[in-house]
C-alpha positions in Angstrom: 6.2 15.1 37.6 4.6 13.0 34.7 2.5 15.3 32.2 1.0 12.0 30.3 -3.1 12.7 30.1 -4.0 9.8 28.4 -2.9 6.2 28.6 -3.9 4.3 25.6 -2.7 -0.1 25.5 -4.6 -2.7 23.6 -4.3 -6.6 23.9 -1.7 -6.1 26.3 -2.6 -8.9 28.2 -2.4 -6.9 31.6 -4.1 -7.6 34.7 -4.7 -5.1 37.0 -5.4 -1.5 36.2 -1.8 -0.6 37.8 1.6 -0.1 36.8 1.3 0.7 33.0 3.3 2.4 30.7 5.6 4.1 31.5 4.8 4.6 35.4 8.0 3.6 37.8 6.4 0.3 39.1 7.2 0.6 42.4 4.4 4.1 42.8 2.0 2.7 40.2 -0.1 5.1 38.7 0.3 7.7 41.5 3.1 8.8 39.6 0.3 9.8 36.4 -1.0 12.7 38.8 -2.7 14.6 35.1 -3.8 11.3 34.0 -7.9 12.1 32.8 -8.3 9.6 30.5 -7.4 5.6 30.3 -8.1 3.4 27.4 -7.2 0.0 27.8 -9.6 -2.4 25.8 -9.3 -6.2 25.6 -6.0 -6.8 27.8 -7.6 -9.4 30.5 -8.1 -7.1 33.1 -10.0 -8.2 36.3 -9.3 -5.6 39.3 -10.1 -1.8 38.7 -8.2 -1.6 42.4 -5.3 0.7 40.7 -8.0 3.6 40.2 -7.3 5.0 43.9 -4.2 6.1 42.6 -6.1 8.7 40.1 -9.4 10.1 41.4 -9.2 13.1 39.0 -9.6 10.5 36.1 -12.6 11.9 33.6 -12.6 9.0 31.0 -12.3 4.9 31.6 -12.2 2.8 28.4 -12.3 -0.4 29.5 -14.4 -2.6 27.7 -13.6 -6.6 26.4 -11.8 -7.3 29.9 -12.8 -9.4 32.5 -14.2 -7.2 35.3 -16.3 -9.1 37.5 -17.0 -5.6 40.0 -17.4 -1.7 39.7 -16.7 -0.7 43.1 -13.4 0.5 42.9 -14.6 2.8 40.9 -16.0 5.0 44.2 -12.1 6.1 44.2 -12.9 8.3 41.0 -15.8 10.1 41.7 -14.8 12.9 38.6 -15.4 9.8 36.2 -17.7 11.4 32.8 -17.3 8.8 30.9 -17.6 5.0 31.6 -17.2 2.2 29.4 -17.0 -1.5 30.4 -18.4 -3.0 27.6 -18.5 -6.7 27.8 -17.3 -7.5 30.5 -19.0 -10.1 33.0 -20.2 -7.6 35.2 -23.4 -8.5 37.5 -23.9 -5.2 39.3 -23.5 -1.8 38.8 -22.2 -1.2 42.7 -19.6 1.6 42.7 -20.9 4.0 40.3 -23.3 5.6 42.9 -19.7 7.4 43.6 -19.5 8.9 40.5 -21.3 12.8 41.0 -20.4 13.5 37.8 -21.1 10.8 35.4 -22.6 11.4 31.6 -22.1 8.5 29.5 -22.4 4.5 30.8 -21.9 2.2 28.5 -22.6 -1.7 29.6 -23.3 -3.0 26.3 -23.3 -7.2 27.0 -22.4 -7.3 30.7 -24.8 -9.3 32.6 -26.6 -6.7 35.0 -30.6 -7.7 35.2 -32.1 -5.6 37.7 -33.5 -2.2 37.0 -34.5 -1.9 40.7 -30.2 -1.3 41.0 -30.1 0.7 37.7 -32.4 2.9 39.7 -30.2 3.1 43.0 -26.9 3.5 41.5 -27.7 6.3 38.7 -31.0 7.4 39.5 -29.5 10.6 41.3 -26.8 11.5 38.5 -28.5 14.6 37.1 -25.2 14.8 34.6 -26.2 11.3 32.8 -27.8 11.6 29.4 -26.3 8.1 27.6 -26.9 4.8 28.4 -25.9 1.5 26.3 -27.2 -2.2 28.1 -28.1 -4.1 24.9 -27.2 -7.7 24.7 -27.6 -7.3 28.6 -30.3 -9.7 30.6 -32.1 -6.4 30.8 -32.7 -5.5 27.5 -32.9 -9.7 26.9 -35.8 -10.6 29.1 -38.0 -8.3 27.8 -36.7 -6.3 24.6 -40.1 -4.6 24.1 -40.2 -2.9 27.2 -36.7 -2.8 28.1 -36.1 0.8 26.6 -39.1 2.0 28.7 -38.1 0.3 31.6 -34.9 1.9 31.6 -36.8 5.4 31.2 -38.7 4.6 34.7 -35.7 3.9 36.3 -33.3 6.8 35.1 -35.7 9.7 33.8 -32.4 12.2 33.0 -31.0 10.2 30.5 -31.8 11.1 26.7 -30.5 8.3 25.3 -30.6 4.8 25.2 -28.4 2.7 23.3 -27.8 5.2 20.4 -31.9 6.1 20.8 -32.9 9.4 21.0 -35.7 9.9 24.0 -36.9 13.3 25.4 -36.4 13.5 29.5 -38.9 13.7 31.8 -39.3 17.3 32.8 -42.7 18.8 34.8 -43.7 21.7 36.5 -43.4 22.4 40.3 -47.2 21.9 39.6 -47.2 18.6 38.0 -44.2 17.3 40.1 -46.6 15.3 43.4 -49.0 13.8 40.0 -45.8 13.2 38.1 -44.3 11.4 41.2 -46.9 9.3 41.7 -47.3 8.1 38.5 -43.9 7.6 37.8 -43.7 5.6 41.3 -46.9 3.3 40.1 -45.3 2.4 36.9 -42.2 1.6 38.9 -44.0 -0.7 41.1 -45.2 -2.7 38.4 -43.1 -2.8 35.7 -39.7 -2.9 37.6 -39.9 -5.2 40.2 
């Protein structure tokens, strides 16, 4: 059995999340079964399909590739920490899988609807940062983007590198909260 926690490989030029140092390349990274974290920045990478072999990965550092989709990332739901930075990613499908998820960063990928911000991480009580500058989101309307994003994912406290308190009521105020929370919704993120 392989001990190796981390994988680490810059400008490698590599393709596929599969297969990478040090793994026997005919079991891929089933053979990393401790692997947690993978950091493998700028190496041209446009399939995430390699991630089945690890679903008790923690930490994906992924950013300058050339993803184009998130959904193989339902095959490692104990994800915490996500980054895909630049990348040319339009949606955010996949990461509804991710229970556990604390820290998304999408700095300039090209996701531009807040109405899917809300269905993919609305639910993930464990996520407190968030980075989509340089995104369509935050480009179409940089004065209320940082709001917006509040509407749609009240649990998180921070927003690219901004400090915000979370939304947090009363059993009380929870049915007035609701609805005004869901009237703000309607018109500001559709």
């Amino acid at each position: 059995m392989v001990k190796t926690k981390s994988l680490s490989s810059r400008y490698d030029r590599t393709e596929t999340v599969s297969n990478q140092h040090g793994a026997d390349k005919s079991k891929g990274l089933s053979t990393l079964t401790k692997l947690k974290t993978i950091s493998i920045q700028a190496n041209r990478i446009t399939s995430l399909d390699g991630l089945k072999e690890i679903p008790q990965l923690e930490e994906l550092y992924i950013s300058d590739n050339l993803l184009t989709s998130l959904e193989p990332l339902s095959h490692a739901p104990e994800l915490k920490i996500l980054d895909v930075q630049n990348n040319p990613i339009t949606s955010l499908r996949g990461v509804s899988a991710l229970a556990h998820i604390e820290n998304l960063w999408a700095t300039g990928c090209k996701l531009e609807s807040f109405n899917e911000l809300e269905k993919e991480l609305g639910d993930k009580k464990e996520l407190s940062e968030v980075y989509f500058e340089a995104t369509p989101l935050q480009k179409s309307n940089p004065v209320l983007y940082r709001n917006k994003v509040r509407l749609a994912l009240p649990q998180v406290s921070k927003i690219d590198a901004s400090k915000y308190p979370t939304f947090e009521c009363s059993s009380n105020d929870t049915k007035k909260s609701y609805s005004i929370r869901e009237s703000l919704k309607s018109q500001y993120l559709s």
